[in-house]
N, C-alpha and C positions, 0 to 999 in steps of 0.2 A: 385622182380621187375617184372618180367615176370606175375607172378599172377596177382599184376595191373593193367598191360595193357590189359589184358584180359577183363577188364570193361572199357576198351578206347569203344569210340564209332570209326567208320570211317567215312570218309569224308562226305558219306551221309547222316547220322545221326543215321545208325541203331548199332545197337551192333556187335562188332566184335570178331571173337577171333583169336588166333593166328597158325599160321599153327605148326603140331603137331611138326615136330623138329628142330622148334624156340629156345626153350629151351633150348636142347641139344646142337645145335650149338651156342647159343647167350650166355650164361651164362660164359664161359670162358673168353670172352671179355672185360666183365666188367669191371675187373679189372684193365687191360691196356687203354682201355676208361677213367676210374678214372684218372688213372696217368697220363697220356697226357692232362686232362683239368687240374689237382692242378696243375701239371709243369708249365703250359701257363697260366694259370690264377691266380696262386699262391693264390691260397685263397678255403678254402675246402668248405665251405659252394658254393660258387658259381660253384665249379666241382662238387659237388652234382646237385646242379639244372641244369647245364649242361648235366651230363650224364643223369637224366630222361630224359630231351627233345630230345637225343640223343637215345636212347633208345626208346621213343616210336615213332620217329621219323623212326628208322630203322623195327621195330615192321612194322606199316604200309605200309613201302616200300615193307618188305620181299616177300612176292609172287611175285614180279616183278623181283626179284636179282635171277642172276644166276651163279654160280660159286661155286667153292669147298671152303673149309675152309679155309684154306689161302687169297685167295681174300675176302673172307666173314672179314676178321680181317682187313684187308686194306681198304675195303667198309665202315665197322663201322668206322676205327680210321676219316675215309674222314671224316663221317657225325660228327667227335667228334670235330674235328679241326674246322669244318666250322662253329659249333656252339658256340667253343670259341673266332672264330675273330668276328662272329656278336655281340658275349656280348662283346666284348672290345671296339669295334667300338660305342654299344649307349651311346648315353647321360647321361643314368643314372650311368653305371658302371666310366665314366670319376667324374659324382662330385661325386661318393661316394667316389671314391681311392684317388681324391684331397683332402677330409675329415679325411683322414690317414689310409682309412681300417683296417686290422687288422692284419697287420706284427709285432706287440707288440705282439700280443697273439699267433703268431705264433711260435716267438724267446721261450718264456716263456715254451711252452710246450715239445720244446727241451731239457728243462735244463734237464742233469741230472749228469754233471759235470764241473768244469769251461772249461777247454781245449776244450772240444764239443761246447759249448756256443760260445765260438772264435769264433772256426773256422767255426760254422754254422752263426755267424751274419756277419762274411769275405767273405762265398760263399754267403749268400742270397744278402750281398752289390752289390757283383760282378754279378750274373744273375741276377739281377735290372737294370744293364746299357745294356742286351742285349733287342733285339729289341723279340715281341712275336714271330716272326717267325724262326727268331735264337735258342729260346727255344725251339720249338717244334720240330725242327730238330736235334738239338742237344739230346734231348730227346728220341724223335723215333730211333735215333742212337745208343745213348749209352747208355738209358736205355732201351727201347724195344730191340734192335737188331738188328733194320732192317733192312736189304741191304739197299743200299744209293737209289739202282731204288725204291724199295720199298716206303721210306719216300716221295719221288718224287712222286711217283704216291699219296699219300696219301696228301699231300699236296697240289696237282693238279699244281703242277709248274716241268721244266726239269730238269732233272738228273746235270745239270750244274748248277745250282742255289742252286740243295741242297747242293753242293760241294762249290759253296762258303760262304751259310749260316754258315755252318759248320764250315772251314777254317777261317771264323773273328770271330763266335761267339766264338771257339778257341781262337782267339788272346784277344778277350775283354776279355775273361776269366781270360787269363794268366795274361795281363797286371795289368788289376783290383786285382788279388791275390798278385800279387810280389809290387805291390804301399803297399797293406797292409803289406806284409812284411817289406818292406824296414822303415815303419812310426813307426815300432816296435805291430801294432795292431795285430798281427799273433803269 
């Protein structure tokens, strides 16, 4: 990834490259970028196109950023978030997901016994009725890790907002799993 952007041009038009530990610092990232846009946009193809844009997005910024390693991952996950609410917000992402996207070929790639199969079309039913922002906290929390000021700062909203994203996207969770228990779908 890094290599590519190396043939970005910058703003002004001329050829750019990247400061020398870009690399070094930026590659680690990546990974956790990925996961925060499939989480919130639940579709890999468009977390791929996210994180490039995400990625040379921060490429370009980086001489401007200052801060140790830890805010460098908060810095990225910001520019990751921000680019998967602007693709949820156009137009084109709403009629393609109206069009059924591609939660079939999701499921399918799961299989690899019935019992998994269940319970992975129970949880994906269920983070389907959270809102994208509920995911991504929920995400940044329990799968990144991140202290709760952390996902706050990275999500650019207060410490009290991530605590109640959290708190209901919690409750939808549960709710949504125990309806499928109770319907015998579990």
């Amino acid at each position: 990834m890094v290599q590519l952007l190396n043939g970005a041009r910058s703003a002004d038009g001329s050829e750019a490259t990247a400061p020398d530990d870009f690399d070094v610092r930026f590659r680690p990232l990546l990974v956790d970028g990925f996961r925060l846009a499939r989480a919130v946009l639940r579709d890999t193809s468009e977390a791929e196109d996210v994180l490039q844009e995400a990625a040379l997005n921060a490429w370009r910024t980086y001489p401007r950023f200052r801060g140790d390693d830890r805010m460098m991952r908060a810095w990225f996950l910001t520019i990751v978030s921000n680019r998967c609410r602007s693709r949820l917000r156009s137009s084109w992402w709403r009629r393609g997901k109206a069009m059924g996207g591609d939660a079939m070929v999701d499921r399918l790639e799961a299989r690899r016994h019935e019992a998994s199969i269940e319970l992975r079309a129970d949880l994906e039913s269920a983070v389907a009725q959270l809102t994208w922002d509920q995911r991504a906290a929920l995400y940044l929390y329990y799968e990144l890790d991140l202290p709760q000021h952390e996902v706050a700062r990275v999500l650019g909203v207060r410490l009290g907002t991530v605590k109640s994203r959290l708190n209901r996207g919690v409750k939808v969770l549960r709710t949504a799993l125990e309806e499928d228990t109770r319907h015998g779908t579990a």
